[in-house]
py3Dmol code that shows the C-alpha trace and the ligand (Angstrom):
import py3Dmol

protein = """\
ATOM      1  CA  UNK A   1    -191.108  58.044  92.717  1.00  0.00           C
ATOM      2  CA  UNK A   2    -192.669  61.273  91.501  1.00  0.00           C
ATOM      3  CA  UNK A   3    -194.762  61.014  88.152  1.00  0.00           C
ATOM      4  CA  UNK A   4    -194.144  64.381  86.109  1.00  0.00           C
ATOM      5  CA  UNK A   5    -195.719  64.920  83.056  1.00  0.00           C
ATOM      6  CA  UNK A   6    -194.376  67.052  80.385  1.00  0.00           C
ATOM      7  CA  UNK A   7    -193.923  67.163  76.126  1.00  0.00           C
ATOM      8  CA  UNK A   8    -190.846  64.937  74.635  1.00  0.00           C
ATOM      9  CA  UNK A   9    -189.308  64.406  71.285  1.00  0.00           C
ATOM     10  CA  UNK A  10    -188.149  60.961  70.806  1.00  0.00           C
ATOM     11  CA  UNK A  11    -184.569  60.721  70.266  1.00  0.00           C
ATOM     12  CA  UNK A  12    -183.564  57.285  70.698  1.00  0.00           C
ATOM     13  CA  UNK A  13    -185.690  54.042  70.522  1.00  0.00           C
ATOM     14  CA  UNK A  14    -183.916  50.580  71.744  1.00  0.00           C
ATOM     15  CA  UNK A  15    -186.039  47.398  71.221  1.00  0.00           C
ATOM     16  CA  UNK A  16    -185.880  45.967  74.420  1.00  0.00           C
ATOM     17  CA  UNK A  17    -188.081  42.664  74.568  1.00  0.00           C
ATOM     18  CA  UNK A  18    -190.812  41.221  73.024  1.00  0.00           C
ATOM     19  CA  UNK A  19    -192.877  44.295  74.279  1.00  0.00           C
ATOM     20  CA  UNK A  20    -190.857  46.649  75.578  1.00  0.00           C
ATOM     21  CA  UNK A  21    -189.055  49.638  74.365  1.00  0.00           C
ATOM     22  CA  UNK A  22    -186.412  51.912  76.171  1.00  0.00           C
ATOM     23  CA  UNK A  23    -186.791  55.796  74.992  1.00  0.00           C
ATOM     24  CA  UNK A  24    -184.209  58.058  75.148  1.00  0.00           C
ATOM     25  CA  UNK A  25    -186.560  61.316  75.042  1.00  0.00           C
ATOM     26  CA  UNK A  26    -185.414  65.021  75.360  1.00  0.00           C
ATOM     27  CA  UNK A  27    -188.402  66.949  77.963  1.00  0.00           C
ATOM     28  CA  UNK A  28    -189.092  70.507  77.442  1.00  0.00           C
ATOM     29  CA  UNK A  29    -189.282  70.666  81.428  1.00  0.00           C
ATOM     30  CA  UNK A  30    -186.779  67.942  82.625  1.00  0.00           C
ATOM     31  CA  UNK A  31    -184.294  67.978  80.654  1.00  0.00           C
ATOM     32  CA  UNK A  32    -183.015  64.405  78.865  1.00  0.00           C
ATOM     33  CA  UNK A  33    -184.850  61.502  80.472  1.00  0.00           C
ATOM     34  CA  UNK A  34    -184.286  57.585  79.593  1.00  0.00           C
ATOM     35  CA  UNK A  35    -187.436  55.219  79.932  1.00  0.00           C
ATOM     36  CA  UNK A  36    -188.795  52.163  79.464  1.00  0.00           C
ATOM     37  CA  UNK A  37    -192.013  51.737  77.758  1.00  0.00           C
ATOM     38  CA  UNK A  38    -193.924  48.442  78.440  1.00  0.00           C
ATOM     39  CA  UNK A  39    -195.857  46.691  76.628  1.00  0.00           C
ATOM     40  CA  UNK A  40    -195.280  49.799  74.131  1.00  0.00           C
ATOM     41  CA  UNK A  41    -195.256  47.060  70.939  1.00  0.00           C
ATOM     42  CA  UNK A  42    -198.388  45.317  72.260  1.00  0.00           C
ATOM     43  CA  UNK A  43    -200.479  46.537  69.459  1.00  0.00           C
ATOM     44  CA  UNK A  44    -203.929  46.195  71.590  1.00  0.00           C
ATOM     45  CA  UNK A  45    -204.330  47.480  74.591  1.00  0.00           C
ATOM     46  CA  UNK A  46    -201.618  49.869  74.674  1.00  0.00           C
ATOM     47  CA  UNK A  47    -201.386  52.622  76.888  1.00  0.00           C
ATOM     48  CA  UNK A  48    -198.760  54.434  73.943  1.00  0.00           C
ATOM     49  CA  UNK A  49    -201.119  54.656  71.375  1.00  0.00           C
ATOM     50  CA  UNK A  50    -200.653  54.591  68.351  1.00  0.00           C
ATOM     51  CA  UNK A  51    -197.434  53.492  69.016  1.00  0.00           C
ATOM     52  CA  UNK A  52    -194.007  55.130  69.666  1.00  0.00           C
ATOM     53  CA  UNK A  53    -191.832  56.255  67.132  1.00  0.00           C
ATOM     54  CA  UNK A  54    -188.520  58.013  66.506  1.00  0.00           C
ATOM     55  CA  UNK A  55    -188.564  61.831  66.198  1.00  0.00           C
ATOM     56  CA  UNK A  56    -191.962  62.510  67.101  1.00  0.00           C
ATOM     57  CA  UNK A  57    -193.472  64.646  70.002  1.00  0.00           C
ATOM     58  CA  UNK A  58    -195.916  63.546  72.522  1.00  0.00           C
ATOM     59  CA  UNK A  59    -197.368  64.572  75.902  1.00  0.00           C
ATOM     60  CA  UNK A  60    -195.567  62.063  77.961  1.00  0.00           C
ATOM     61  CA  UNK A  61    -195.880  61.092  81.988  1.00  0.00           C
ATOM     62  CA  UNK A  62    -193.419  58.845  83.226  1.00  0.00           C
ATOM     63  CA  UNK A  63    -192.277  58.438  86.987  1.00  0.00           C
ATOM     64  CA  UNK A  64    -189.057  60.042  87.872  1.00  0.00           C
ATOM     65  CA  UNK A  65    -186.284  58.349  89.366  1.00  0.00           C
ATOM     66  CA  UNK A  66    -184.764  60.505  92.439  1.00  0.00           C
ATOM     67  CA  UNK A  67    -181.546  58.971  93.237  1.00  0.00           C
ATOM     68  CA  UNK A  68    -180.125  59.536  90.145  1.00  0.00           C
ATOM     69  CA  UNK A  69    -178.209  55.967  90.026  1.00  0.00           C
ATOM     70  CA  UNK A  70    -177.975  53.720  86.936  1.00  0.00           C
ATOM     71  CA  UNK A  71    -181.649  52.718  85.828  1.00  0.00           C
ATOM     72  CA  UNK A  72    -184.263  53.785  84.326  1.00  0.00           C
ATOM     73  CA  UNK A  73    -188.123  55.683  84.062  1.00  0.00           C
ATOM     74  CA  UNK A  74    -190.848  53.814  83.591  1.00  0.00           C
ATOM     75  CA  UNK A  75    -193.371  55.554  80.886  1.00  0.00           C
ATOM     76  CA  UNK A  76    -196.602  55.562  82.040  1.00  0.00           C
ATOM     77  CA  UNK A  77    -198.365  57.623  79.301  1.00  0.00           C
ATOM     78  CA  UNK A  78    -197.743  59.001  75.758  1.00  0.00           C
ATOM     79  CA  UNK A  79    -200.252  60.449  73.594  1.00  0.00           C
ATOM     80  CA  UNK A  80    -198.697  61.648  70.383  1.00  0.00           C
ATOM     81  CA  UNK A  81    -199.036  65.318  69.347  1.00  0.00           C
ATOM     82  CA  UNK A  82    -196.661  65.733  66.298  1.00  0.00           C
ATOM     83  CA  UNK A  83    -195.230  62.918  64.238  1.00  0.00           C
ATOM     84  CA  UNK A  84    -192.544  65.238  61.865  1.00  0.00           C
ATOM     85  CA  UNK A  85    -193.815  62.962  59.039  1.00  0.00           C
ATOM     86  CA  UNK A  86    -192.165  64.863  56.648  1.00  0.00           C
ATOM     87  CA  UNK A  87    -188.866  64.222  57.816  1.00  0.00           C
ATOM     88  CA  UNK A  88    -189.830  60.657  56.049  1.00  0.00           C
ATOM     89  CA  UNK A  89    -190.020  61.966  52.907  1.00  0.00           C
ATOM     90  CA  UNK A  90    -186.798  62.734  52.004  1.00  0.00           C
ATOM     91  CA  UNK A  91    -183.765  60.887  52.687  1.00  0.00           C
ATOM     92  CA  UNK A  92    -181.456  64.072  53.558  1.00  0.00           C
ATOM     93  CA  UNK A  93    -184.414  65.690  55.664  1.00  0.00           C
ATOM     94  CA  UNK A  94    -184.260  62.419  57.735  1.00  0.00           C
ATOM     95  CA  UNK A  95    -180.895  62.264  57.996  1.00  0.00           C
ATOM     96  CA  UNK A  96    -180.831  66.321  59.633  1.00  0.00           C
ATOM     97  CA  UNK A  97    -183.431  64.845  61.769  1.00  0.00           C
ATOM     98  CA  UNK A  98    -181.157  62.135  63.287  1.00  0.00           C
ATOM     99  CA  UNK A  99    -178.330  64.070  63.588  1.00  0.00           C
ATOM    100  CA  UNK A 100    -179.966  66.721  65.849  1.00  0.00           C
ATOM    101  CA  UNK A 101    -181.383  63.734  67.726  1.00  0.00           C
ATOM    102  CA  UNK A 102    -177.871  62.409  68.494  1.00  0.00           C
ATOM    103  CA  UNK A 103    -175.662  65.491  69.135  1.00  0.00           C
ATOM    104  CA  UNK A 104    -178.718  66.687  71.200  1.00  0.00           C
ATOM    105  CA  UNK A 105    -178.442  63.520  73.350  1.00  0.00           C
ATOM    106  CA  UNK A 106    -174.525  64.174  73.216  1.00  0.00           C
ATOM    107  CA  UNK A 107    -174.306  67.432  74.428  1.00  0.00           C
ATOM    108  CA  UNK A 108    -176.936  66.801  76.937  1.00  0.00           C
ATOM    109  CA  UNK A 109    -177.649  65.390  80.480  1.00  0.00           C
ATOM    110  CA  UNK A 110    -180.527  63.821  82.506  1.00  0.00           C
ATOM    111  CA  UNK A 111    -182.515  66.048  84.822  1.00  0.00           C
ATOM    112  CA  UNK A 112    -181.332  69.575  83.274  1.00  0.00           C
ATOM    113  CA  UNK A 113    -183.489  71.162  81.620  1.00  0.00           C
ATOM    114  CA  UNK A 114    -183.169  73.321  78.487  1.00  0.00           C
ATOM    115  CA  UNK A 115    -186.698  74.550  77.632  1.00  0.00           C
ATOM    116  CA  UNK A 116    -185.127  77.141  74.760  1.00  0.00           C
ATOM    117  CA  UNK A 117    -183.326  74.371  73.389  1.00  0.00           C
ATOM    118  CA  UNK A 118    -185.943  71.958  73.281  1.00  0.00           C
ATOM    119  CA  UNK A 119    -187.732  74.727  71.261  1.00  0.00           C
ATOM    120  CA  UNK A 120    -185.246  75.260  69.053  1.00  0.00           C
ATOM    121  CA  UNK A 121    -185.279  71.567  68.085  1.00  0.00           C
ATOM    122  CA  UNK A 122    -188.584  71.027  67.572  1.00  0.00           C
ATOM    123  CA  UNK A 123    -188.731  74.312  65.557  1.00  0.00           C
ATOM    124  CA  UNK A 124    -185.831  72.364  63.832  1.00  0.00           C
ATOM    125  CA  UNK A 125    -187.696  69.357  62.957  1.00  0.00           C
ATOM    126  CA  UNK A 126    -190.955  71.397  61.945  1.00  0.00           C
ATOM    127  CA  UNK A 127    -188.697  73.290  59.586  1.00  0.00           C
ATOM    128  CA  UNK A 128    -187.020  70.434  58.052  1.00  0.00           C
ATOM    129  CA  UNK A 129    -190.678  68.704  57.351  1.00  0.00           C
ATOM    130  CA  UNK A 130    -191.968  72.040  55.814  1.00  0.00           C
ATOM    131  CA  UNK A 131    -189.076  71.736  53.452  1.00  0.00           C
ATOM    132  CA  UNK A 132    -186.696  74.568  54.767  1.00  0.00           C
ATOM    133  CA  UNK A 133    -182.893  74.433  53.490  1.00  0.00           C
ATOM    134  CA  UNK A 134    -181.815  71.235  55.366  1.00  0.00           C
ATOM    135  CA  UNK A 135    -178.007  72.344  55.813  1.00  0.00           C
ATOM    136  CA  UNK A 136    -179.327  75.701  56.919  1.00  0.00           C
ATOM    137  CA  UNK A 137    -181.639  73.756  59.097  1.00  0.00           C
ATOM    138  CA  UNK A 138    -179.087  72.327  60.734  1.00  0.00           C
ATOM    139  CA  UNK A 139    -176.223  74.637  60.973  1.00  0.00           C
ATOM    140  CA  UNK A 140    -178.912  76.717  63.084  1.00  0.00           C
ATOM    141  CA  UNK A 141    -179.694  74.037  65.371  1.00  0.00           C
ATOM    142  CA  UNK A 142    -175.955  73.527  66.004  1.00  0.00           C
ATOM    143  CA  UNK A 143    -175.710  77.120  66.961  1.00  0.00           C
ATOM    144  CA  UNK A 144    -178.745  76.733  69.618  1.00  0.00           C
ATOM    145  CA  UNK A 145    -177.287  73.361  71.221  1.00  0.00           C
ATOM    146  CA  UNK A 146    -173.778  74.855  71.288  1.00  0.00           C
ATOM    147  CA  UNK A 147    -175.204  78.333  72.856  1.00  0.00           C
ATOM    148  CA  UNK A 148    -177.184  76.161  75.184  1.00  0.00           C
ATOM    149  CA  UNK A 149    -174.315  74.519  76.229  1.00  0.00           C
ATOM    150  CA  UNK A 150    -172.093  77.975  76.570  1.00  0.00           C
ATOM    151  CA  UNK A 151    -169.878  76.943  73.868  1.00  0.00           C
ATOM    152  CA  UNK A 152    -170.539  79.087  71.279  1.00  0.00           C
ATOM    153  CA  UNK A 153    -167.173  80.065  70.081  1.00  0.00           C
ATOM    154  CA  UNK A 154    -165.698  83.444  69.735  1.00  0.00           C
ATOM    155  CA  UNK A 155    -165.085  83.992  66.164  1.00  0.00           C
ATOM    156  CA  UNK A 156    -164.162  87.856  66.420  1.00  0.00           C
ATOM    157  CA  UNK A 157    -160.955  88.121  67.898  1.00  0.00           C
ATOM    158  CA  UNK A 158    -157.860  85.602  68.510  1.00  0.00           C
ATOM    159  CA  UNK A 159    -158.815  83.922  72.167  1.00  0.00           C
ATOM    160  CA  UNK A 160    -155.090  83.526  73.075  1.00  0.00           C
ATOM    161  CA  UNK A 161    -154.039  87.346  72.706  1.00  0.00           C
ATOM    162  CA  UNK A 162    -157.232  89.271  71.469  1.00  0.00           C
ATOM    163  CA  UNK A 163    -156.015  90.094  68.150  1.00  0.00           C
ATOM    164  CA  UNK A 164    -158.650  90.805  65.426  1.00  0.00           C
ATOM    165  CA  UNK A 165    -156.554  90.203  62.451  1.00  0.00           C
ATOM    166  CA  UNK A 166    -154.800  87.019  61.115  1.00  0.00           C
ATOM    167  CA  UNK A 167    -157.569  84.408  62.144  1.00  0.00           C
ATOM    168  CA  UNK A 168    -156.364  81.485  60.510  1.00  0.00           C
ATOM    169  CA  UNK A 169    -157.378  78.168  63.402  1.00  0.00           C
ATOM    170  CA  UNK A 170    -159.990  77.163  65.155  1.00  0.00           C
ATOM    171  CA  UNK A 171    -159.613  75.112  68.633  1.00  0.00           C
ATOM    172  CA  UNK A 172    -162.005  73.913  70.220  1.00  0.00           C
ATOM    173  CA  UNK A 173    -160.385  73.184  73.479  1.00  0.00           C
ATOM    174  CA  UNK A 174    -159.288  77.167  73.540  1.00  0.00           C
ATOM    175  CA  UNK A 175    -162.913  77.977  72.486  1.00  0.00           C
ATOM    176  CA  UNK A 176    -162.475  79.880  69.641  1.00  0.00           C
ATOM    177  CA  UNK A 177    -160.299  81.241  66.592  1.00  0.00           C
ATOM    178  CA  UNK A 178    -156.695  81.411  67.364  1.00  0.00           C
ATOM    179  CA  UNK A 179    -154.099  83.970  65.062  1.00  0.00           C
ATOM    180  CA  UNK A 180    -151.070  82.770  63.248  1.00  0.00           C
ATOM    181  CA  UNK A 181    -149.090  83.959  66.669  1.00  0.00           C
ATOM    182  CA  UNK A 182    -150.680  82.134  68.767  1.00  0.00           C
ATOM    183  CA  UNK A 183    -151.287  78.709  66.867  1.00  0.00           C
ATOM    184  CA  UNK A 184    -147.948  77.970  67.233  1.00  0.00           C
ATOM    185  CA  UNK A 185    -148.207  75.544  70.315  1.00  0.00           C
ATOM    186  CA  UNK A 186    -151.654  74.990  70.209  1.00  0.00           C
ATOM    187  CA  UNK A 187    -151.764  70.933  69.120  1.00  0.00           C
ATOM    188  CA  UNK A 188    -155.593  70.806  69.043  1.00  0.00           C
ATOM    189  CA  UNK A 189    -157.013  72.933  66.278  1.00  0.00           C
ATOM    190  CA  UNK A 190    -157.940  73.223  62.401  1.00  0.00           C
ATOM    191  CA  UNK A 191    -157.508  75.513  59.574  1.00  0.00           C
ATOM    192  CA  UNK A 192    -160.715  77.856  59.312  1.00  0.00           C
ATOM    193  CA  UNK A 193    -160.867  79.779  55.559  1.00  0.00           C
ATOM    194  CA  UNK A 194    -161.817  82.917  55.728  1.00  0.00           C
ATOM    195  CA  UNK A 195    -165.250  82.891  53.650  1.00  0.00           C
ATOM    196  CA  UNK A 196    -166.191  79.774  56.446  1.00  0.00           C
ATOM    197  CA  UNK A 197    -165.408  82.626  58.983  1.00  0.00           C
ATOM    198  CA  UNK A 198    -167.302  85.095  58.179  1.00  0.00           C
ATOM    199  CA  UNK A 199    -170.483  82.955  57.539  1.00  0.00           C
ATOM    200  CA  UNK A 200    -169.721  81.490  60.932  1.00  0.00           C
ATOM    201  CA  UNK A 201    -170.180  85.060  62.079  1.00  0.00           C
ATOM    202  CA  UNK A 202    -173.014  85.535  60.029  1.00  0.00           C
ATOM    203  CA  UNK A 203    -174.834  82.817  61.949  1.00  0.00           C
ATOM    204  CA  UNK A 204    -173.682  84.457  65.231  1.00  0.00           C
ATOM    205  CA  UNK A 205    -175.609  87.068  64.133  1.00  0.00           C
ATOM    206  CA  UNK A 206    -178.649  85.252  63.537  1.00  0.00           C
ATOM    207  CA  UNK A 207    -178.512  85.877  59.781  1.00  0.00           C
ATOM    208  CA  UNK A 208    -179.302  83.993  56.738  1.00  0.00           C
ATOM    209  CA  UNK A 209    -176.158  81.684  56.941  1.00  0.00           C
ATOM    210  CA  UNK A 210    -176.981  80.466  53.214  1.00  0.00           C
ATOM    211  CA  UNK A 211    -177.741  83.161  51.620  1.00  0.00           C
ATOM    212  CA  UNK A 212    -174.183  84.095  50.059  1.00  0.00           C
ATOM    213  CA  UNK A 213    -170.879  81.714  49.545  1.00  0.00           C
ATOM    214  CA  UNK A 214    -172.402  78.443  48.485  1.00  0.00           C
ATOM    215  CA  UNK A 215    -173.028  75.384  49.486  1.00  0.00           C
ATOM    216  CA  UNK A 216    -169.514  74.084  49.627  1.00  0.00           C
ATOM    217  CA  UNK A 217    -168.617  76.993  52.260  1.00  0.00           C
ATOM    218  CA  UNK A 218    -171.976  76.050  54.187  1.00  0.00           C
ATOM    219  CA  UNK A 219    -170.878  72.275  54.219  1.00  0.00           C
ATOM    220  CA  UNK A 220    -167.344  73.761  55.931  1.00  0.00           C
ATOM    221  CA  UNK A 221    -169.459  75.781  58.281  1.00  0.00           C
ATOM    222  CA  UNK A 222    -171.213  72.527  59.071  1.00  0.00           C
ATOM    223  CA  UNK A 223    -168.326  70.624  60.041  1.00  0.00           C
ATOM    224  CA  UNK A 224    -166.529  72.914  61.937  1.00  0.00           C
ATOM    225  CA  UNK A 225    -169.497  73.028  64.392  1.00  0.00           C
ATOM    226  CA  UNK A 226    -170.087  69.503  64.116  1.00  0.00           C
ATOM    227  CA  UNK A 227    -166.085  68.951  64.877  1.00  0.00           C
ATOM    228  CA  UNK A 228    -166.441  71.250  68.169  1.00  0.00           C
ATOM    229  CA  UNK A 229    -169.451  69.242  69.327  1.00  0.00           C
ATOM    230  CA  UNK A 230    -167.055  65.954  68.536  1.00  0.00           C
ATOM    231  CA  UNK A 231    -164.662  67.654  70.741  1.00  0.00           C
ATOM    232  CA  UNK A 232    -167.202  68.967  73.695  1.00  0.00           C
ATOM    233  CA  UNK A 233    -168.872  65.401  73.577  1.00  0.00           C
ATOM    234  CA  UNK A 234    -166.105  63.204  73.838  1.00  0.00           C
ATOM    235  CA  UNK A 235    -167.065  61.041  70.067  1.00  0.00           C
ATOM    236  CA  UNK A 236    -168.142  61.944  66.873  1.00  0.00           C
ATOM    237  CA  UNK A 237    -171.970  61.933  65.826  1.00  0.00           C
ATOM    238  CA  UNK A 238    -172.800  59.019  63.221  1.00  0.00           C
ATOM    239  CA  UNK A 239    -175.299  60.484  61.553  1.00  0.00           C
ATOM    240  CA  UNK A 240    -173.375  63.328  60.556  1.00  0.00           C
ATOM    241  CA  UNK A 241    -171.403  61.224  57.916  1.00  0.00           C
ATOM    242  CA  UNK A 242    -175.204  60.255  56.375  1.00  0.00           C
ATOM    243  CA  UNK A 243    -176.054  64.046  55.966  1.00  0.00           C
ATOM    244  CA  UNK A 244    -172.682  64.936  54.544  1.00  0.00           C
ATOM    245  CA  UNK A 245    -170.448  62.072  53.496  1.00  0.00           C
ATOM    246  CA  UNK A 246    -166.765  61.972  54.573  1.00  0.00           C
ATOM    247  CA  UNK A 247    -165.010  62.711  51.465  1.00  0.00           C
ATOM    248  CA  UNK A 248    -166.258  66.222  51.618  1.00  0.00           C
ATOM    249  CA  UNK A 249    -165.736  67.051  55.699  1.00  0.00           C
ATOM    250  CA  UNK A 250    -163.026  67.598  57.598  1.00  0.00           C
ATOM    251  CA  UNK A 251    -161.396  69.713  54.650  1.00  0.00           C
ATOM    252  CA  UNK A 252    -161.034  73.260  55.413  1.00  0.00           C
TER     253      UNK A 252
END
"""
ligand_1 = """\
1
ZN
Zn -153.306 85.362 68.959
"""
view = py3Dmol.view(width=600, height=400)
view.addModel(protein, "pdb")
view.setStyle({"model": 0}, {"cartoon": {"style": "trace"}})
view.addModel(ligand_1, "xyz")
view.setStyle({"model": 1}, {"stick": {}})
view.zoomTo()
view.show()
């Protein structure tokens, strides 16, 4: 088996024995990539010094399995190079932290790489621990995995009949907003206000998503992405209940 070596954020961490760990770490160069680390919680000795944690970044070499069949890496170095302890400081910040963890492992595969992505979540997790906007944060990071995925929505005109006006649903399984006409037979989709809309487009756009409407139309914004990635992943992220609790998603 080939040994590559690359830089990985943590995104999963599964106590596996007394001294083992399996990883679930997202590669700039390779793409997702599950590993087992052992002897990783041998405190002496170690080759993972000082230890492996969640949400940190580390040059990492592990040996690369080939045949793609059920199994997994084995780690064979990991020298941390950013430990995002900020995200630790604040509850909320942590919680952002593990929900771009998750959807990124959601949305996601072994082997295929997504260097701009991987950028765009560490740049995520560096923002978050120099005390950016955490909703903002994330919001942006949704629009990165969903681009990287070639889901990004179309928000400007109806994707059943191209109509500009009367935008009223989204669906994720059409990919996009959907017009009063159209919505009709559509079973899969959700009301979309219009001030949600057009900050959704404001995103698109690569603009200050927070910077007008509030935060109740930036928690809508929020869960509208986070209901496509449901959708496009098959389950719903946990963690996105601990950054905004129930009672205040899913509303339109
Ligand atoms: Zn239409």
């Amino acid at each position: 088996m080939p040994v590559v070596s690359d830089v990985a954020v943590v995104l999963r961490r599964i106590e596996y024995s007394e001294t083992s760990q399996v990883l679930g770490l997202f590669t700039r160069g390779h793409g997702q990539a599950r590993v087992i680390a052992k002897g990783a919680k041998r405190s002496t000795r170690s080759r993972f010094s000082p230890g492996i944690d969640l949400l940190e970044e580390g040059q990492v070499s592990f040996s690369m399995r080939t045949d793609r069949s059920e199994g997994l890496s084995t780690l064979t170095e990991w020298k941390q190079t950013r430990s995002f302890g900020g995200l630790r400081e604040k509850l909320e910040r942590l919680a952002a932290g593990q929900y771009v963890a998750e959807t990124t492992l959601m949305m996601t595969v072994e082997g295929d790489a997504h260097a701009l992505l991987y950028d765009a979540l560490t740049s995520a997790l560096q923002s978050l621990c120099d005390g950016a906007a955490v909703l903002e944060t994330t919001t942006g990071y949704q629009r990165a995995l969903l681009e990287s995925a070639g889901a990004w929505p179309r928000l400007d005109a109806c994707v059943v009949c191209g109509r500009g006006s009367g935008l009223t649903y989204f669906s994720s399984l059409e990919g996009g907003m959907v017009c009063r006409d159209c919505e009709g037979v559509r079973v899969e989709k959700r009301v979309v206000a219009g001030p949600t809309l057009e900050m959704l487009r404001r995103l698109e756009c690569g603009g200050d998503a927070g910077s007008s409407g509030g935060e109740e139309v930036l928690v809508r914004m929020f869960d509208v992405l986070d209901y496509h990635i449901a959708h496009l992943a098959g389950r719903e992220a946990t963690s996105a209940s601990m950054l905004v609790p129930s009672g205040r998603r899913r509303v339109t």
